[in-house]
VOPAGU-2260 file (C-alpha; in pm, 1 decimal, decimal comma):
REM VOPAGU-2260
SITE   aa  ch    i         X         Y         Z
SITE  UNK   A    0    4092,0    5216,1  -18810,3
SITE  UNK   A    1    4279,2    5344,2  -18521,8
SITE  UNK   A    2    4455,3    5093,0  -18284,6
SITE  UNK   A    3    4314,3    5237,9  -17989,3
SITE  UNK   A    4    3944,7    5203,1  -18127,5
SITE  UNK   A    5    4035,1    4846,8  -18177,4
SITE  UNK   A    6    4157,2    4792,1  -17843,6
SITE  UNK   A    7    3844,5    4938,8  -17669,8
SITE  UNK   A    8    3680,4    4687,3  -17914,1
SITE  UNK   A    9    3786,4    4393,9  -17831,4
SITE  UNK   A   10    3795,0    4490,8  -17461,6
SITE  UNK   A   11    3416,1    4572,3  -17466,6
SITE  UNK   A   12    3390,4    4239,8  -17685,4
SITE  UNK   A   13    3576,3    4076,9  -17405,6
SITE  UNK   A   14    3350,4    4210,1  -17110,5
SITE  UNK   A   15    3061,1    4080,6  -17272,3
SITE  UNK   A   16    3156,4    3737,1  -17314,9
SITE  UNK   A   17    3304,4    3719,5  -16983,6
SITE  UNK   A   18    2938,1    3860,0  -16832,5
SITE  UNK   A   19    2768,7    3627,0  -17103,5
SITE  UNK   A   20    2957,1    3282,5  -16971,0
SITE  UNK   A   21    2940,3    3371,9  -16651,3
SITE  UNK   A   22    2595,1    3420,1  -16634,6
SITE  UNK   A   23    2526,0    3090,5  -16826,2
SITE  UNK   A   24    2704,7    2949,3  -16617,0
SITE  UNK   A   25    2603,5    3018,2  -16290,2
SITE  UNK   A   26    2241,1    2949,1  -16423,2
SITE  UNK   A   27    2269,6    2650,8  -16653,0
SITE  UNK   A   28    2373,4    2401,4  -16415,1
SITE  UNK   A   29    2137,1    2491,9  -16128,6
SITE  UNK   A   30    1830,7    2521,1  -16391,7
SITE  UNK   A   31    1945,8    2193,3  -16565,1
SITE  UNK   A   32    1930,7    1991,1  -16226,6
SITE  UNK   A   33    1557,8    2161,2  -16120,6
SITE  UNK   A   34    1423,3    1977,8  -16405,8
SITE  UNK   A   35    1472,1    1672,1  -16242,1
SITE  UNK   A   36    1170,9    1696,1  -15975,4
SITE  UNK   A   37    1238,2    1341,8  -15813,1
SITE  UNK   A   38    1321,3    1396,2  -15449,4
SITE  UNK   A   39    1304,9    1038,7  -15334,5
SITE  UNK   A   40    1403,9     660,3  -15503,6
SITE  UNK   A   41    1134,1     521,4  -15690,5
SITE  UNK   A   42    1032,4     183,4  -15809,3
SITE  UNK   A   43     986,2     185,8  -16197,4
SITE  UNK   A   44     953,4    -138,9  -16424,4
SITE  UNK   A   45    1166,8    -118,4  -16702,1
SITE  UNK   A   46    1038,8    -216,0  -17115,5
SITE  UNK   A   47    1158,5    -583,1  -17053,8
SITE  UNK   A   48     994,3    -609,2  -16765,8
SITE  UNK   A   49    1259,0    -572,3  -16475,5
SITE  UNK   A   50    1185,4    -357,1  -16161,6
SITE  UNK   A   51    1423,2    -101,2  -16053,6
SITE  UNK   A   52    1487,2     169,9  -15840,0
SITE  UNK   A   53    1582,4     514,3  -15938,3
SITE  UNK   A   54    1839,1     685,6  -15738,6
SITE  UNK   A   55    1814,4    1061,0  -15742,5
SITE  UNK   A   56    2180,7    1074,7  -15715,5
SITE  UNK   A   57    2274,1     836,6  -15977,8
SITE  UNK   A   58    2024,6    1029,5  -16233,9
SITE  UNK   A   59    2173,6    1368,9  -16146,7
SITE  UNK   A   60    2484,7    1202,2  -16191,5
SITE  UNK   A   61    2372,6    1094,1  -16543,7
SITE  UNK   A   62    2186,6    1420,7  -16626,5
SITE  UNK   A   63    2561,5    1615,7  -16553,1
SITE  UNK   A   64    2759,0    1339,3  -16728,6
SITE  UNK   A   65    2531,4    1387,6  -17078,3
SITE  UNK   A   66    2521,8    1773,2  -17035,4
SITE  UNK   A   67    2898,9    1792,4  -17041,2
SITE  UNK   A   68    2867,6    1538,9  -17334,1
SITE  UNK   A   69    2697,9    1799,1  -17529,9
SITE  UNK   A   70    2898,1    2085,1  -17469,3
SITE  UNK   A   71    3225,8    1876,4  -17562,7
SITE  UNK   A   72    3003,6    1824,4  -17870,1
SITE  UNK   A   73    2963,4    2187,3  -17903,3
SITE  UNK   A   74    3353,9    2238,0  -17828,9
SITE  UNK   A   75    3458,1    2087,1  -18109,6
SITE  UNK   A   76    3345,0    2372,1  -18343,5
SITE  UNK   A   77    3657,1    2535,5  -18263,5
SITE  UNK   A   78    3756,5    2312,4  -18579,7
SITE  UNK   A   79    3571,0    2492,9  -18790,4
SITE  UNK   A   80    3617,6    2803,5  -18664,4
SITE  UNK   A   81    3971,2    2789,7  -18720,4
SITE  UNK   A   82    3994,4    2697,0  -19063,4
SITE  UNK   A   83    3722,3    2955,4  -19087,9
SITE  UNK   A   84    3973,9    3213,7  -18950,1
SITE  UNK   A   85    4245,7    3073,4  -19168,0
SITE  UNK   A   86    4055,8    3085,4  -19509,7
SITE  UNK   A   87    3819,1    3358,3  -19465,0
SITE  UNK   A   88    3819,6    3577,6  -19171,8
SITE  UNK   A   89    3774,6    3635,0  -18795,0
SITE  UNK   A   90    3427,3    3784,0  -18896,7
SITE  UNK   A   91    3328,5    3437,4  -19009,5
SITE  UNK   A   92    3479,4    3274,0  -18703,0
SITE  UNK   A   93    3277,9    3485,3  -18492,3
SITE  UNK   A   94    2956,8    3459,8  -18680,0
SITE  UNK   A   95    2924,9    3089,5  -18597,8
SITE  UNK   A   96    2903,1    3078,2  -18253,0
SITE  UNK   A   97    2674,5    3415,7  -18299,6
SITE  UNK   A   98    2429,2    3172,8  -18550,6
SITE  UNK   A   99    2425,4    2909,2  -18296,5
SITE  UNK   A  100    2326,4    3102,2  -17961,8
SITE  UNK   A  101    2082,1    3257,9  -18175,4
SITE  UNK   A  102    1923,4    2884,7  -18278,2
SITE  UNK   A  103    1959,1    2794,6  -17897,3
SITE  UNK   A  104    1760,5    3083,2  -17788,7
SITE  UNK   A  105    1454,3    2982,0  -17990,9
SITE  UNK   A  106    1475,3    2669,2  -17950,5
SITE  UNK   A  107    1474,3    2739,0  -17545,3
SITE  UNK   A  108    1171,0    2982,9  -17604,4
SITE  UNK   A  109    1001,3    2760,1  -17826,8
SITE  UNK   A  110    1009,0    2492,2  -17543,3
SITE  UNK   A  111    1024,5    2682,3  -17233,4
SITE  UNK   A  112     626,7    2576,3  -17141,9
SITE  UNK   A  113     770,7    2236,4  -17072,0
SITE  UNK   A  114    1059,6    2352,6  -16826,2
SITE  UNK   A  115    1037,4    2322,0  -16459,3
SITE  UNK   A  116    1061,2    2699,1  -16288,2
SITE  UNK   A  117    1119,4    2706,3  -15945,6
SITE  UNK   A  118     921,5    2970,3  -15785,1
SITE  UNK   A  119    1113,3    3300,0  -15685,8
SITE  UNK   A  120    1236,7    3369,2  -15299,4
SITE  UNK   A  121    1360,2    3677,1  -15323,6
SITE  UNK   A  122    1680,8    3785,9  -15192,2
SITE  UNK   A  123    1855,1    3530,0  -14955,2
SITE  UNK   A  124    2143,6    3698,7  -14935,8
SITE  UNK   A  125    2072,2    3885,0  -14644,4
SITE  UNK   A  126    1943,9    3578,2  -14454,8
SITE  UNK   A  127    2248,7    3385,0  -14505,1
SITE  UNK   A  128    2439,4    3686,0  -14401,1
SITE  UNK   A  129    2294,2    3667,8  -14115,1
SITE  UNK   A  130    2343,3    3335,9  -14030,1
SITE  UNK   A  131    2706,4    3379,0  -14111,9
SITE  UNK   A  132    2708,9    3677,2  -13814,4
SITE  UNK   A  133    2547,2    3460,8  -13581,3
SITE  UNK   A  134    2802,4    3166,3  -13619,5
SITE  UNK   A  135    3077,2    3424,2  -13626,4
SITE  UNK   A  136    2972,1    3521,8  -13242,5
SITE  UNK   A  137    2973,6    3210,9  -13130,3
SITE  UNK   A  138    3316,9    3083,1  -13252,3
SITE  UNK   A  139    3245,3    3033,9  -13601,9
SITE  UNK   A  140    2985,3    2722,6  -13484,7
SITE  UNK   A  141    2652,8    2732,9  -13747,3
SITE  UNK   A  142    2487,7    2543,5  -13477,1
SITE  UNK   A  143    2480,0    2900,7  -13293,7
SITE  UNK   A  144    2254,3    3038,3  -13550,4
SITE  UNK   A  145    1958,3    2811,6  -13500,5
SITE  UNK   A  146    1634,2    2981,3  -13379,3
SITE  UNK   A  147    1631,2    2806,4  -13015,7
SITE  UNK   A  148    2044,3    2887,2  -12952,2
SITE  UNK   A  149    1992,1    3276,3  -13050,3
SITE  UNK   A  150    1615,9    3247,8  -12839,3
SITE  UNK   A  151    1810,8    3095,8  -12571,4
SITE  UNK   A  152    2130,2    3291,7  -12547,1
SITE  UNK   A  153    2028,8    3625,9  -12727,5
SITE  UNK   A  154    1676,0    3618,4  -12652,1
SITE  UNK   A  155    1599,1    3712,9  -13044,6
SITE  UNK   A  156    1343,3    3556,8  -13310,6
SITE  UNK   A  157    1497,8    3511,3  -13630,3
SITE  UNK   A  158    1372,0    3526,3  -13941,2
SITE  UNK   A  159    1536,9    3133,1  -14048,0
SITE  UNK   A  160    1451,8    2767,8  -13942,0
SITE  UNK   A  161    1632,1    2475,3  -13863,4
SITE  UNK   A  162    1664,1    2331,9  -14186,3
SITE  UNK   A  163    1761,2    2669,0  -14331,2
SITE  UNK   A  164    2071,2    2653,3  -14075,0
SITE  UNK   A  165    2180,3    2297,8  -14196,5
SITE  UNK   A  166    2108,4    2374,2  -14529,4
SITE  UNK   A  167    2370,6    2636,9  -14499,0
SITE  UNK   A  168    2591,6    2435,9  -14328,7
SITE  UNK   A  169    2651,6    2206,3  -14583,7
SITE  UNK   A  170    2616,7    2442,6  -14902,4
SITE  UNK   A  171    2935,6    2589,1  -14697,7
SITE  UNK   A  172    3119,6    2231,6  -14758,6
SITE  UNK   A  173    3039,5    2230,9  -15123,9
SITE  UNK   A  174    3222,3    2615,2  -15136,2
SITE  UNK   A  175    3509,8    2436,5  -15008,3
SITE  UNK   A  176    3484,7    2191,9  -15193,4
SITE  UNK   A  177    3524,7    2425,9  -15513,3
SITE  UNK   A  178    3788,9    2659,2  -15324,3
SITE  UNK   A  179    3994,7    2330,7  -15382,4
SITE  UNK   A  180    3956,5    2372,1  -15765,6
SITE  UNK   A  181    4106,8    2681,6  -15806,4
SITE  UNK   A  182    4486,7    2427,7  -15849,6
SITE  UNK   A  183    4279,6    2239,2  -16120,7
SITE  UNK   A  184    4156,2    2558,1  -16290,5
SITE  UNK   A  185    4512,6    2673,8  -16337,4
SITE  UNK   A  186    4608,5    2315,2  -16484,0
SITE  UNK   A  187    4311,0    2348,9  -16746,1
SITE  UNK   A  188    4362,5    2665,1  -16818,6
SITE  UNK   A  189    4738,5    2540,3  -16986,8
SITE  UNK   A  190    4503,6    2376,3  -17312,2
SITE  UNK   A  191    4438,5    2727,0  -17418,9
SITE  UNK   A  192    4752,8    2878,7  -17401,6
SITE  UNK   A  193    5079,4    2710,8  -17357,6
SITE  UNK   A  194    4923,2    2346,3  -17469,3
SITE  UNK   A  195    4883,2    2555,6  -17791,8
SITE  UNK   A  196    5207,9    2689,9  -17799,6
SITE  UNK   A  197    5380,0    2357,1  -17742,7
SITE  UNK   A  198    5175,6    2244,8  -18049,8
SITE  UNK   A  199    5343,0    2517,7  -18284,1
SITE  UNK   A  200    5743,0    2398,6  -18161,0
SITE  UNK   A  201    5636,8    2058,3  -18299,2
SITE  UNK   A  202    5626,1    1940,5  -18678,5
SITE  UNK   A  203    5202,5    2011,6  -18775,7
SITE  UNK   A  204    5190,5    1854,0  -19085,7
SITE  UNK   A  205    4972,7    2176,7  -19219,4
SITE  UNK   A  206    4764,6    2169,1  -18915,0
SITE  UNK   A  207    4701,6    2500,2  -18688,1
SITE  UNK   A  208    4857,9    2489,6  -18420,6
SITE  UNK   A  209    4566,8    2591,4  -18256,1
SITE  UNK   A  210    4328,0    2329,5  -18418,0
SITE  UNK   A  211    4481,2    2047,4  -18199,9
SITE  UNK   A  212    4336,8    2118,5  -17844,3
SITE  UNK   A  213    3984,2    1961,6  -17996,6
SITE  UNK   A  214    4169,7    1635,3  -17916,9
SITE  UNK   A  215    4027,3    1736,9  -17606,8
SITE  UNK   A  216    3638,6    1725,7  -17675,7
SITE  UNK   A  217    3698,4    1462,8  -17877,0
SITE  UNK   A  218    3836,9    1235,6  -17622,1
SITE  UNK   A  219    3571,4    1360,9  -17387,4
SITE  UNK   A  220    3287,2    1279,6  -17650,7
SITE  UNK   A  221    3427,2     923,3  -17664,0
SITE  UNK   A  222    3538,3     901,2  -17299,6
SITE  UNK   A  223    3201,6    1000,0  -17152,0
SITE  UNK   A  224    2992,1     710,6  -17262,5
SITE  UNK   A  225    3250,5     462,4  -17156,7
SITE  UNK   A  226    3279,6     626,7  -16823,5
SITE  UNK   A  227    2870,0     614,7  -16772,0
SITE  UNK   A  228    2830,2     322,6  -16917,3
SITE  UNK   A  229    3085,9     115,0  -16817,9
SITE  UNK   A  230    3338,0     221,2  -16535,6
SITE  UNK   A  231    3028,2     324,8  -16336,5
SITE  UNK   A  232    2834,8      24,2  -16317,7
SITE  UNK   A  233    3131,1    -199,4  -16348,4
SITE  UNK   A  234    3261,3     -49,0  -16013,6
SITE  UNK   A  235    2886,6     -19,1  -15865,2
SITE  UNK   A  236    2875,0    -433,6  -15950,2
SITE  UNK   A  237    3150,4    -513,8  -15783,1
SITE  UNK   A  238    3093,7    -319,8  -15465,3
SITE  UNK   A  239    3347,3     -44,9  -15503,5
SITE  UNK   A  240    3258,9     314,6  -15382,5
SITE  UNK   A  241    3296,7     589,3  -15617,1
SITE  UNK   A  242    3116,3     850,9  -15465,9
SITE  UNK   A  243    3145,4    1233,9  -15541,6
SITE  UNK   A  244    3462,9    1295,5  -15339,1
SITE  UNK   A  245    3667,2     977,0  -15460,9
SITE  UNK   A  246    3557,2    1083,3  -15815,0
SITE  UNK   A  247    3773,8    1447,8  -15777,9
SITE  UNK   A  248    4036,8    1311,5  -15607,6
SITE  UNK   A  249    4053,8    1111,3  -15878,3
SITE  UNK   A  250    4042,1    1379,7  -16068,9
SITE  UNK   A  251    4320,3    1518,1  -15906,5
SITE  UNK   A  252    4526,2    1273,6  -16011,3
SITE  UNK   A  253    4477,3    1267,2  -16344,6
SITE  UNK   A  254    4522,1    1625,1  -16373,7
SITE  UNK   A  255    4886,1    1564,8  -16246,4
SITE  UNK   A  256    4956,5    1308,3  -16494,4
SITE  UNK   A  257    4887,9    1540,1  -16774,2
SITE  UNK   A  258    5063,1    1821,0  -16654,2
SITE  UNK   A  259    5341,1    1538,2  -16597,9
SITE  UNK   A  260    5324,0    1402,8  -16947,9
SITE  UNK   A  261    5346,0    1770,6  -17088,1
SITE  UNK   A  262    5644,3    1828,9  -16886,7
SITE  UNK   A  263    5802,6    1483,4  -17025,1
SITE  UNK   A  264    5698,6    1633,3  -17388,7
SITE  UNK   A  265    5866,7    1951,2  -17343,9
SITE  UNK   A  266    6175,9    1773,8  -17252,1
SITE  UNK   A  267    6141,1    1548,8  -17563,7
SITE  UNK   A  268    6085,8    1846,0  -17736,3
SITE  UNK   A  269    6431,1    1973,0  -17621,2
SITE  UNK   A  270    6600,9    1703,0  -17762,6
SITE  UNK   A  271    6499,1    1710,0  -18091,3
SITE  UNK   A  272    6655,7    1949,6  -18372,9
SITE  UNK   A  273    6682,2    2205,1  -18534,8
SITE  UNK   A  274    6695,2    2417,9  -18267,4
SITE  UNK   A  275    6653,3    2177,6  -17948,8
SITE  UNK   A  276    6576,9    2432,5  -17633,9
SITE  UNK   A  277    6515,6    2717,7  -17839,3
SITE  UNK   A  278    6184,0    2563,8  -18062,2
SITE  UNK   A  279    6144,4    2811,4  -18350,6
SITE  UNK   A  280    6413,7    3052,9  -18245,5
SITE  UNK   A  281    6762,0    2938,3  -18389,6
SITE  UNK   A  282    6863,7    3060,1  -18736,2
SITE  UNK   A  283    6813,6    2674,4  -18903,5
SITE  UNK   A  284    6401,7    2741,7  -18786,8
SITE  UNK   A  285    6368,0    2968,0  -19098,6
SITE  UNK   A  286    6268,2    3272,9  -18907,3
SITE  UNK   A  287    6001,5    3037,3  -18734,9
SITE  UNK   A  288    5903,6    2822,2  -19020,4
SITE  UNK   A  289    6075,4    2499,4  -18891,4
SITE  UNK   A  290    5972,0    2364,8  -18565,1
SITE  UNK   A  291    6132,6    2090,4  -18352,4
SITE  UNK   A  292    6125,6    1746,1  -18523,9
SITE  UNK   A  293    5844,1    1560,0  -18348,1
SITE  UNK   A  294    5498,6    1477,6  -18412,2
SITE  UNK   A  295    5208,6    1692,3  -18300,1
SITE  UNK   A  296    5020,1    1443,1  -18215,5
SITE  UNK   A  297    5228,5    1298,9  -17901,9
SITE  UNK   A  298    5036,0    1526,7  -17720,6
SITE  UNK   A  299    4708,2    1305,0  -17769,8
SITE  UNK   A  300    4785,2    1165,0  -17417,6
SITE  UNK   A  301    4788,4    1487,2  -17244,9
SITE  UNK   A  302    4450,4    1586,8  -17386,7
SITE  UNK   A  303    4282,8    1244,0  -17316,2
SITE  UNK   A  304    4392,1    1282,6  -16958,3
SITE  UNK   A  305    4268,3    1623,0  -16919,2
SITE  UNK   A  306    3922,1    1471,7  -17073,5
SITE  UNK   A  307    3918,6    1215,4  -16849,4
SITE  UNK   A  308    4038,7    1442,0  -16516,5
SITE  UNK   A  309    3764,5    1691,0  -16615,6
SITE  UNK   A  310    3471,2    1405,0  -16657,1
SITE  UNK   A  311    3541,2    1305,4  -16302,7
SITE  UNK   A  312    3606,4    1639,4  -16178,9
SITE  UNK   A  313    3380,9    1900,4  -16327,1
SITE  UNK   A  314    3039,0    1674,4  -16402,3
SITE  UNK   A  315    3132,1    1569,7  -16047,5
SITE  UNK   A  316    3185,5    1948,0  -15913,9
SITE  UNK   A  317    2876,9    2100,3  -16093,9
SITE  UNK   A  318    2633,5    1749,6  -15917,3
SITE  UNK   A  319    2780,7    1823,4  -15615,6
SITE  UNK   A  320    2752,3    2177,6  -15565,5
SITE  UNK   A  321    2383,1    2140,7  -15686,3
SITE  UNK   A  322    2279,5    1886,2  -15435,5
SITE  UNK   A  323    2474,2    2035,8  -15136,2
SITE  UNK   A  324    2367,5    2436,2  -15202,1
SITE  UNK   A  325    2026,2    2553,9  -15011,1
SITE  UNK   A  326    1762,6    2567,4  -15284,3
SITE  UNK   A  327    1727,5    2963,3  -15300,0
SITE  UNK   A  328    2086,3    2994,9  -15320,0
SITE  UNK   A  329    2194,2    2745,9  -15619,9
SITE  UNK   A  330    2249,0    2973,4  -15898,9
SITE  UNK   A  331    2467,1    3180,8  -15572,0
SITE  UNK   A  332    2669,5    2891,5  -15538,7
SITE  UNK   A  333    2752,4    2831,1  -15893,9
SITE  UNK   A  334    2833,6    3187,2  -15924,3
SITE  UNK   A  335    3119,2    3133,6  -15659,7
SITE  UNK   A  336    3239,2    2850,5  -15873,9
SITE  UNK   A  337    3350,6    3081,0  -16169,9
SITE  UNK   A  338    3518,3    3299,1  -15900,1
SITE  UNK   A  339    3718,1    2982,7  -15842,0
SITE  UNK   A  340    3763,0    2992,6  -16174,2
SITE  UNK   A  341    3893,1    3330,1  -16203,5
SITE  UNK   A  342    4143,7    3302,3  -15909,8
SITE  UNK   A  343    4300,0    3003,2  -16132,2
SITE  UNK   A  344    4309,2    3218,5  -16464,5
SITE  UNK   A  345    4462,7    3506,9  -16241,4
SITE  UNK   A  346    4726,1    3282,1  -16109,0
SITE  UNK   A  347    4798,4    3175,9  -16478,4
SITE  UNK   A  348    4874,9    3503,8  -16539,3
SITE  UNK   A  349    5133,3    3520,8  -16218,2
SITE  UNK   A  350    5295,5    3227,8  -16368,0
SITE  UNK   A  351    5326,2    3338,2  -16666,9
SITE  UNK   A  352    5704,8    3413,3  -16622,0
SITE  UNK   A  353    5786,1    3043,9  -16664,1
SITE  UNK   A  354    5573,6    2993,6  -16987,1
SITE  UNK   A  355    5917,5    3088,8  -17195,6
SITE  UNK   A  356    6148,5    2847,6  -17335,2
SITE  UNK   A  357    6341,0    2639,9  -17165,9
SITE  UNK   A  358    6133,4    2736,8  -16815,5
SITE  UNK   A  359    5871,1    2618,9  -16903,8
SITE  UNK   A  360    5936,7    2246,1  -16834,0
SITE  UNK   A  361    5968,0    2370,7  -16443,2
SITE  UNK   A  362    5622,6    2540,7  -16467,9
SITE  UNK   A  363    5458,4    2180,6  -16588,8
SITE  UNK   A  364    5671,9    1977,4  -16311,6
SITE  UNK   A  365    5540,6    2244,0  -16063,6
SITE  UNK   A  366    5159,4    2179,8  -16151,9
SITE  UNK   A  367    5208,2    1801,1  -16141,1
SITE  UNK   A  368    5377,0    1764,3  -15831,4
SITE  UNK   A  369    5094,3    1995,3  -15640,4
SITE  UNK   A  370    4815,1    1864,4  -15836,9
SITE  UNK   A  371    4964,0    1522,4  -15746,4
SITE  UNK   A  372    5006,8    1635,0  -15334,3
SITE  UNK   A  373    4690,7    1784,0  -15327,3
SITE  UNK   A  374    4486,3    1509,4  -15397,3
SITE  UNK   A  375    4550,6    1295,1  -15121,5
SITE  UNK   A  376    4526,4    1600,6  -14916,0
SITE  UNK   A  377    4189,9    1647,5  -15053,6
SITE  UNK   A  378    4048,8    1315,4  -15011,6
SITE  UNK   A  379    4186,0    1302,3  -14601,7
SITE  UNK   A  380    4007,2    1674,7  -14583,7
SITE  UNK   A  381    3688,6    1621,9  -14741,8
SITE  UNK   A  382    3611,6    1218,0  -14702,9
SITE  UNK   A  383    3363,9    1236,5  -14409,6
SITE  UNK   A  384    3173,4    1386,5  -14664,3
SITE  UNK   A  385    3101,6    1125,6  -14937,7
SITE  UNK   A  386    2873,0     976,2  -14706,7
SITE  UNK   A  387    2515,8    1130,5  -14714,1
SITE  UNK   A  388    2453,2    1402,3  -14522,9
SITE  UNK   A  389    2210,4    1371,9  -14220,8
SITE  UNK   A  390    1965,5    1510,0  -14140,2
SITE  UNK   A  391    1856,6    1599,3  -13748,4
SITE  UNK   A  392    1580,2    1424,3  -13635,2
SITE  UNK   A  393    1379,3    1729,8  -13612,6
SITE  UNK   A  394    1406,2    2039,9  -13820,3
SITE  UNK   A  395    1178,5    2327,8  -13813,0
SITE  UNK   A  396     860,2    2285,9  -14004,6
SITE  UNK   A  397     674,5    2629,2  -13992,5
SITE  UNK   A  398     793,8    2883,9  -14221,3
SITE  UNK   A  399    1081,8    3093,3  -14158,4
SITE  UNK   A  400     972,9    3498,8  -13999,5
SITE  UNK   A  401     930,4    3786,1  -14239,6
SITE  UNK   A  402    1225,8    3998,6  -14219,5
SITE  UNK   A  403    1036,8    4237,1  -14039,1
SITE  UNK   A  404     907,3    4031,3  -13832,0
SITE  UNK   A  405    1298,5    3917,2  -13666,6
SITE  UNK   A  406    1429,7    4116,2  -13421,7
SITE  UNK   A  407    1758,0    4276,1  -13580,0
């Protein structure tokens, strides 16, 4: 087959699966929380008799916590698809994810009569829009856009309430909020690339090289529970906060430490023989049979930090984003998450110069030391806002205008 035919293959292959993820999820998370009806505590009595109250942000805490739980679960297939690779083919490695969306899909059909669907608003981006212009006029204040300010001032009916305005205002913080990821996207995005190339300068044992980053679900299957179970309600016991914002700047920090331990690795890596700052390139590697002399599995610490710095960050990121965004406008803010996303994968690329041998210990130090500046940074920025958010006194209670309706 010709190489360009292949190319255009794996490019359209490539297109889909980035339109296919994305999609997912931007809706996933949003439709995942609207199951969860509860809008206010309740007072349940437990099997043994106890009564209790049920938080609605301590369940959508949960409900985040056990979905990432299950997709670490679902991560570590990469195990089998690499040996799958190895000893039979790509074609097999790509028919197993391909067998298992295909058993997710009717299993979500066969059960979809029991899902919660929220009804349809129609387009909001043109409202928000809207609201955005009217702050913009009035020196970027939100406040501005509220029907009695533009009445007032402007002497126009729009087509939005009160509540539509604060809404807005602090779906806008949660945007922030994952602007401040895009530092922490670049750090992840290390386990797929040089993580895995690290792995191959170090002695395997007969393992792929790329096999070892499911260390990382695997610590985060085993991490979770201990995390929900334990941390959480030990802290909650004892009094300590450890609210949204404290849990990502926690995150943060962890983050740093395993882009510090890599960096500390790669230097250990350099001291080792045969071929010491050139892993795999020096004529006693055997033409790149012979890596450095030091265990693969030293990097277990690195991967159960990045487990534990993407518990507290991303369960953390995808409840917070969901209880902050305006109702119509959920699966819209999750969207803007993956651009987050993208901007870190991007700058991966425009650091790519320093993912070569012996640079590459600068390009770890680099991503510690800001993931490890940022977070207080972060926490000072965005602290005001681990306390609820309140509500005025009086918001708006008739429905908003039709479109046509509001004076343009």
């Amino acid at each position: 087959m010709d190489d360009s035919i292949k190319i255009a293959g794996l490019a359209l292959g490539m297109i889909f699966l980035g339109l296919g993820t994305g999609g997912i999820r931007a809706t996933m998370t949003p439709f995942i929380g609207d199951q969860y009806a509860v809008t206010s505590p309740q007072l349940v009595t437990t099997d043994r008799g106890e009564r209790k109250i049920v938080d609605r942000d301590l369940t959508l805490q949960y409900i985040y916590n056990v979905l990432y739980w299950f997709t670490n679960i679902a991560s570590m297939s990469l195990i089998a698809s690499t040996y799958l690779e190895k000893h039979v083919g790509f074609w097999a490695a790509y028919l197993l994810p391909l067998c298992s969306f295909w058993a997710s899909m009717f299993l979500m059909l066969l059960c979809q009569r029991s899902f919660v669907y929220l009804l349809p608003q129609g387009n909001i981006l043109p409202k928000a829009t809207k609201v955005i212009v009217c702050s913009v006029q009035d020196k970027f204040r939100l406040d501005a856009a509220k029907p009695a300010f533009q009445a007032e001032k402007y002497g126009k009916i729009v087509g939005w309430d009160d509540r539509f305005v604060f809404e807005m205002k602090v779906g806008l913080v949660a945007c922030k909020v994952m602007a401040c990821f895009i530092p922490f996207y670049l750090c992840m995005s290390q386990m797929t690339n040089n993580l895995v190339s690290q792995a191959g300068q170090m002695r395997l044992g007969g393992i792929p090289n790329d096999t070892v980053q499911a260390l990382n679900p695997i610590a985060c299957v085993l991490l979770g529970p201990i995390i929900q179970k334990l941390l959480y309600p030990t802290l909650q016991k004892y009094g300590i906060p450890f609210k949204p914002i404290a849990r990502m700047t926690s995150a943060f920090v962890l983050m740093g430490a395993a882009m510090a331990v890599a960096a500390g690795l790669q230097w250990a890596i350099y001291t080792k023989g045969p071929c010491y700052r050139l892993p795999l390139a020096c004529p006693g590697a055997d033409d790149g049979r012979i890596s450095n002399d030091i265990s693969v599995w030293t990097q277990t610490p690195i991967y159960s930090l990045l487990a534990f710095a993407e518990i507290l960050g991303y369960t953390t990121l995808s409840e917070y984003s969901y209880s902050k965004a305006p109702t119509e406008m959920r699966s819209l803010v999750q969207a803007l998450r993956q651009v987050s996303a993208a901007i870190g994968s991007a700058l991966g690329m425009a650091v790519s110069p320093l993912s070569v041998d012996p640079k590459i210990t600068y390009l770890y130090s680099g991503l510690a030391s800001m993931m490890i500046v940022s977070a207080p940074i972060f926490w000072l920025v965005f602290k005001a806002h681990d306390r609820p958010d309140e509500q005025p006194d009086e918001l708006e209670t008739q429905p908003p205008l039709d479109e046509e309706q509001a004076e343009k």
